[in-house]
C-alpha positions, 0 to 999 in steps of 0.5 A: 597572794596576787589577783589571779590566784585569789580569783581561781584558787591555788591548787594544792599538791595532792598528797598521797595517802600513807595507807595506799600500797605502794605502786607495784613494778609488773611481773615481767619488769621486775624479773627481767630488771633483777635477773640482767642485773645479776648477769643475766642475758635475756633475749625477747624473741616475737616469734620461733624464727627470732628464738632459732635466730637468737639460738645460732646467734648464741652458738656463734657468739660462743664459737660452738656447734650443734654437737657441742648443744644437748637438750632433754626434750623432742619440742626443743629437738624439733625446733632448734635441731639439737640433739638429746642427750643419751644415756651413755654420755655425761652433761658435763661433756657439753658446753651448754643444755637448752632446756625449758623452765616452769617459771620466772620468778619476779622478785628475785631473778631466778628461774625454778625448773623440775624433773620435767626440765632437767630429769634427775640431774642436779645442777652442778652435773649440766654445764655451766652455761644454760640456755632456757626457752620460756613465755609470758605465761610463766611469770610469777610474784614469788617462790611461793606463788610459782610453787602453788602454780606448780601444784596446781599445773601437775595435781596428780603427780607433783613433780620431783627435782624442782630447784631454782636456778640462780644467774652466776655473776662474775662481780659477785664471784671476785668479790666473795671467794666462796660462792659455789660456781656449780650452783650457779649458772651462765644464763641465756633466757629466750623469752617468746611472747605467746601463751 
């Protein structure tokens, strides 16, 4: 051992404790990680002008036009001028619905909606490509926690239809040929950064 490391001692490697948990990846990483990592398309947008401008970029990107875009809610009609769908026609008749979500769930990328988003259809009934509005307030560690939440958001009337939407990947789809394509769906999420 030379003169120096004698003098001032050799620092050891501190190791780490087999009883500590684990570090843990945050909420909003740990979604956004598995949700574009199964093809999802997540946009963060700062403000409403940065969702309304992602929004347009969609439209274009996708060569649709607003007649094309139905949404279920007025603050979604008001904000990004879409219309709502109407009784007498069909969501399939769209390319895509631009709705809300309750919340993002973090361990496994999907996204769980109710009744309040997408009244009482099932999801193989809207199109195929989904646009979801949501904000850092609606993360969640899992199913469980997001369904506590749920309750705990609507005590005296729980809500019906709640579902989880799942992304569609095409790797997956070429790869095994018996995945449902109407369970799944393309997803754009716009994601804005308020509470």
């Amino acid at each position: 051992m030379s003169f120096w490391a004698k003098f001032f001692g050799k620092k050891k490697k501190k190791e780490k404790s087999k009883y500590l948990p684990e570090n843990e990846i945050p909420n909003d990483l740990s979604f956004v990680k598995k949700f574009t990592i199964k093809g999802g398309r997540f946009l963060f947008c700062e403000n409403n002008n940065e969702t309304s401008f992602n929004f347009n970029e969609i439209l274009v990107e996708n060569n649709w036009n607003l007649n094309e875009v139905f949404c279920f809610d007025n603050d979604i009609k008001k904000k990004l001028n879409v219309n709502i769908l109407k009784d007498e026609f069909s969501p399939k008749n769209f390319k895509t619905c631009i709705i809300k979500c309750e919340f993002l769930i973090s361990n496994t990328g999907l996204i769980l909606v109710c009744d309040k988003q997408i009244k009482h259809f099932k999801l193989k009934e809207l199109p195929n490509t989904l646009i979801i509005l949501s904000q850092t307030n609606q993360f969640s560690k899992d199913v469980s926690e997001a369904m506590s939440l749920l309750k705990n958001k609507y005590e005296n009337t729980i809500p019906t239809n709640i579902t989880t939407i799942n992304i569609y990947n095409y790797l997956e789809k070429e790869n095994n040929m018996s995945l449902d394509k109407n369970n799944s769906k393309n997803i754009y999420l716009l994601h804005q950064d308020y509470n």
